[in-house]
N, CA, C and O atoms as a MOPAC input file, in Angstrom:
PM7 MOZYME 1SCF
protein

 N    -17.08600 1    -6.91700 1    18.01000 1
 C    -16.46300 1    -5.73600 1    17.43200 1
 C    -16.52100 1    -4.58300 1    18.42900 1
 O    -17.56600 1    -4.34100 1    19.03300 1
 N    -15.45600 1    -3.90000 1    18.59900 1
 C    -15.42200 1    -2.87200 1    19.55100 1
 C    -15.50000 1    -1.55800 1    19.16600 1
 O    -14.54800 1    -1.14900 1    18.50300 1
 N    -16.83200 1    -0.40700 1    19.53300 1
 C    -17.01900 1     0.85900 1    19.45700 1
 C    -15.45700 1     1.53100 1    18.86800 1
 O    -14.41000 1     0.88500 1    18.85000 1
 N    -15.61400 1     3.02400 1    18.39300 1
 C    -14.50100 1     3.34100 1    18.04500 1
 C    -14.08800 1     4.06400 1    19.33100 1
 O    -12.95000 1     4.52600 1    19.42000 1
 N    -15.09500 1     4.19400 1    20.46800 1
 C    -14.16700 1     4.87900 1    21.70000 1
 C    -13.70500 1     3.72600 1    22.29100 1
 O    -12.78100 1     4.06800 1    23.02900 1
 N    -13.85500 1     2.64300 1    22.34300 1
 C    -13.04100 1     0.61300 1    23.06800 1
 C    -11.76500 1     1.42500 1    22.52800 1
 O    -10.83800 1     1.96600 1    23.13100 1
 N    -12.10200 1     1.29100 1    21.01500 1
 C    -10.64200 1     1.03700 1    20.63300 1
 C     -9.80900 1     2.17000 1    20.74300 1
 O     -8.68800 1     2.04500 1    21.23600 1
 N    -10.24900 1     3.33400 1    20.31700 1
 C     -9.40500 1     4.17100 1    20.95300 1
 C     -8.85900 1     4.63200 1    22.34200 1
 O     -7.93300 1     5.38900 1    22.63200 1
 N     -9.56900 1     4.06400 1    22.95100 1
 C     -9.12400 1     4.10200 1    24.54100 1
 C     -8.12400 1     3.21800 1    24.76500 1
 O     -7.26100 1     3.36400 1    25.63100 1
 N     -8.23100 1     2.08600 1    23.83500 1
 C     -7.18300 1     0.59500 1    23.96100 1
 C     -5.85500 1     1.30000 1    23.33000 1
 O     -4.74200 1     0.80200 1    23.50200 1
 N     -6.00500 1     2.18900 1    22.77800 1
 C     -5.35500 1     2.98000 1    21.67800 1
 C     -4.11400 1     3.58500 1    22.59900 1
 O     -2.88500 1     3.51500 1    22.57400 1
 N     -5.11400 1     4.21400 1    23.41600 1
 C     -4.16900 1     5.28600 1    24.62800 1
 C     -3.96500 1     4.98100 1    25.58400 1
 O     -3.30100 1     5.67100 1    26.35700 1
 N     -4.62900 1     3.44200 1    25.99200 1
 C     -3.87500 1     2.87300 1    27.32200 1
 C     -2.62700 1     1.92100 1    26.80000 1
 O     -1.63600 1     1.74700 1    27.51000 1
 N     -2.77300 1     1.30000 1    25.44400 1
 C     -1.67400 1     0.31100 1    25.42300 1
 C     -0.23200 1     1.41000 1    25.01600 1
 O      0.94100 1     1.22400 1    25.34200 1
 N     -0.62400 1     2.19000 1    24.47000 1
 C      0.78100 1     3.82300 1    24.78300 1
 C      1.13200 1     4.08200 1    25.81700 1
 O      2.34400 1     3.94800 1    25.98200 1
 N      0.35300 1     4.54900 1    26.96500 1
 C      0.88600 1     4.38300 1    28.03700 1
 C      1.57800 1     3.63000 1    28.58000 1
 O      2.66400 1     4.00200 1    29.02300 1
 N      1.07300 1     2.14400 1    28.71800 1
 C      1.74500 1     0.79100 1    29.35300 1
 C      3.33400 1     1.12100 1    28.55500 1
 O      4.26500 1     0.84200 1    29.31000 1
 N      3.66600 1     1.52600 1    27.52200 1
 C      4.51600 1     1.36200 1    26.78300 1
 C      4.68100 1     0.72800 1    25.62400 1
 O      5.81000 1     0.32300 1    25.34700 1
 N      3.65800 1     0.52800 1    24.77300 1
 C      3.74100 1    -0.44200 1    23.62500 1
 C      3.79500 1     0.72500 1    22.50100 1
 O      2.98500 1     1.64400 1    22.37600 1
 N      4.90000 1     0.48000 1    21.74400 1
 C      5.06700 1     1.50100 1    20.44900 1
 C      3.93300 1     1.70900 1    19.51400 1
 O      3.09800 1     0.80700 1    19.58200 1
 N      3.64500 1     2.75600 1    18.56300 1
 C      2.71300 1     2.71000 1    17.75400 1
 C      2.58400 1     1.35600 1    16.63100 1
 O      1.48900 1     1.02300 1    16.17700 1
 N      3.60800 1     0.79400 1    16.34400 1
 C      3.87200 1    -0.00700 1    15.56400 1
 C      3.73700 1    -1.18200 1    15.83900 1
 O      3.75200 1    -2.02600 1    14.94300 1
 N      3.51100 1    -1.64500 1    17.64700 1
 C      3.11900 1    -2.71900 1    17.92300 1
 C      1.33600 1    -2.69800 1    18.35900 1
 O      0.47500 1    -3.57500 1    18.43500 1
 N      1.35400 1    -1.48000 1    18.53900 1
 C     -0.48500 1    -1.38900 1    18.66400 1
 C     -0.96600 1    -1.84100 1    17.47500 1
 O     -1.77700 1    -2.76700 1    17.49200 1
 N     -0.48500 1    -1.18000 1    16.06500 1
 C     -1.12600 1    -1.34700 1    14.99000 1
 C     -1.01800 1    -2.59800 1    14.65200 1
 O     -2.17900 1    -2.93800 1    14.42700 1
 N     -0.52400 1    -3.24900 1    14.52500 1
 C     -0.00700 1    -4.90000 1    14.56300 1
 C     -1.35300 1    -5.55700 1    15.41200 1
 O     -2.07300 1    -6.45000 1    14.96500 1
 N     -1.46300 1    -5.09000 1    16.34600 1
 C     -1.67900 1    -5.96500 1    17.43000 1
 C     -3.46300 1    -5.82400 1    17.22400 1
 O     -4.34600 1    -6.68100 1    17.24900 1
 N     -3.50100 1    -4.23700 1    17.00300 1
 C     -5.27600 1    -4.14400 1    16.57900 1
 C     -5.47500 1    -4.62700 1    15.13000 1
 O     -6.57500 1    -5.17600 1    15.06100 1
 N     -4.79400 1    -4.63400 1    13.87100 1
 C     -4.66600 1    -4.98300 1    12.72200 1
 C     -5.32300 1    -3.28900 1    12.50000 1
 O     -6.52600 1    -3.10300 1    12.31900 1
 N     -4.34000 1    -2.19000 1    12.55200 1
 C     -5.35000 1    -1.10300 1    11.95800 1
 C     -3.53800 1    -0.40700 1    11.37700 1
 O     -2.42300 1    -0.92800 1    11.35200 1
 N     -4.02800 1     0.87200 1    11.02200 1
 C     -2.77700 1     1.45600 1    10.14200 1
 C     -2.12000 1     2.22200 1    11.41200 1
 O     -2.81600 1     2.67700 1    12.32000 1
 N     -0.69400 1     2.31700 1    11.37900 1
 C      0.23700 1     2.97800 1    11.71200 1
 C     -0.66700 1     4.92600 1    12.22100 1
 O     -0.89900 1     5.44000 1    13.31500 1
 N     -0.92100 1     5.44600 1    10.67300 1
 C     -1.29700 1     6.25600 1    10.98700 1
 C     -2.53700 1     6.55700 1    11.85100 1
 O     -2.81400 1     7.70100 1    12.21300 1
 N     -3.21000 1     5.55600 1    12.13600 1
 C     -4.40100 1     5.77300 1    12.37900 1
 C     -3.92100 1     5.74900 1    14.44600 1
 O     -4.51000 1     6.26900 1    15.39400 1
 N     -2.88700 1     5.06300 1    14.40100 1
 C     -2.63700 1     5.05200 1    15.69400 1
 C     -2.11500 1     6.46700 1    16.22400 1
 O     -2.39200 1     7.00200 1    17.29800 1
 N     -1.36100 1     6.89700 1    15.28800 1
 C     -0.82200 1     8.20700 1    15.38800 1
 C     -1.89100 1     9.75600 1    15.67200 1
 O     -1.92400 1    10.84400 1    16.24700 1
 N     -2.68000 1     8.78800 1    14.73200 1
 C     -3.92600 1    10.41400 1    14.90600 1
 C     -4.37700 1     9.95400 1    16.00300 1
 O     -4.31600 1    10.98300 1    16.67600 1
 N     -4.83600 1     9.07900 1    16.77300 1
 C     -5.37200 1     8.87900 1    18.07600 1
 C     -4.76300 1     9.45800 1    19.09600 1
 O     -5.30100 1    10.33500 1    19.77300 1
 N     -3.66300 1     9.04400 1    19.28000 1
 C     -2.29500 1     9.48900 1    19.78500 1
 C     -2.51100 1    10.88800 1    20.39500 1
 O     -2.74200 1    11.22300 1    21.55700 1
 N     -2.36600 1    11.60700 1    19.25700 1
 C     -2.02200 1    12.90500 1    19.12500 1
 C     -2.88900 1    14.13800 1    19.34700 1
 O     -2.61700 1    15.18600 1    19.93100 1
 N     -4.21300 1    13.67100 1    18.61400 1
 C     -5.73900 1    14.31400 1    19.31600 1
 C     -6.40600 1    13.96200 1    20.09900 1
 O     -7.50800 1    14.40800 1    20.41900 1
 N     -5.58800 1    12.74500 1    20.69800 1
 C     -6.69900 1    12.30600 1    22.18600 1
 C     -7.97500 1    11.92600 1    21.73900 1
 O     -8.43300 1    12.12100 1    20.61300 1
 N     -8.63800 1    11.25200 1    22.89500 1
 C     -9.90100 1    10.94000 1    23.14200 1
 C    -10.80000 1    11.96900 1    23.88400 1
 O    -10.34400 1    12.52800 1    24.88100 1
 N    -11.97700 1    12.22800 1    23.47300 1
 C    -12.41200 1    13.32100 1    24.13900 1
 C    -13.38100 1    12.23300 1    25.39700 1
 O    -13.71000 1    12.51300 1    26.55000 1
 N    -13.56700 1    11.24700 1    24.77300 1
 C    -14.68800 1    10.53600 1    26.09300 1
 C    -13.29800 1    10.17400 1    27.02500 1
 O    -13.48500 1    10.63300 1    28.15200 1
 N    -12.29900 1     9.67000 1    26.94900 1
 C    -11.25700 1     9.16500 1    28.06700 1
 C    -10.69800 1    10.63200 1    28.53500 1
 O     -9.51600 1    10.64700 1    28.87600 1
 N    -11.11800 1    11.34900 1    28.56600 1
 C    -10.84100 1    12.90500 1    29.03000 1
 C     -8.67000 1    13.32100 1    28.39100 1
 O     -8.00000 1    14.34700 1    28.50800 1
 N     -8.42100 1    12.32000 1    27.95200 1
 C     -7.06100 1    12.61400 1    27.31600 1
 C     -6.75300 1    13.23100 1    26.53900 1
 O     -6.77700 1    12.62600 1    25.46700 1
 N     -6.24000 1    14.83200 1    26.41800 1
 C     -5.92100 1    15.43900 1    25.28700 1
 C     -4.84400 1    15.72800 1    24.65300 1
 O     -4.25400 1    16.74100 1    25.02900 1
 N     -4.22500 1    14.88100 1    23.43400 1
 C     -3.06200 1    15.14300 1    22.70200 1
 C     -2.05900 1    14.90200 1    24.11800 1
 O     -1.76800 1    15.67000 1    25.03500 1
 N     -1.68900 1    13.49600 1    23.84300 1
 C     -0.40900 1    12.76500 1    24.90300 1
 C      1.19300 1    13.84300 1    24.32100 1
 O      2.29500 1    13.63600 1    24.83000 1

């Protein structure tokens, strides 16, 4: 099982690469929105703020 900063980092690199929110969520089995709030407020440990 992966920390919630794994996954949110997996969160904001597989966005980058180009994978839509809708195929992340799929792909982690988590909600749409939940990809969205990651998204959007960044990670504070991956130094990324609001893509």
């Amino acid at each position: 099982m992966q920390t919630r900063q794994d996954r949110n980092l997996s969160i904001i690199n597989a966005y980058l690469d180009g994978y839509s929110q809708v195929e992340i969520a799929q792909y982690l089995g988590v909600s749409k929105s939940l990809i969205s709030k990651v998204i959007k407020s960044g990670d504070s440990l991956t130094g990324v703020n609001g893509i």
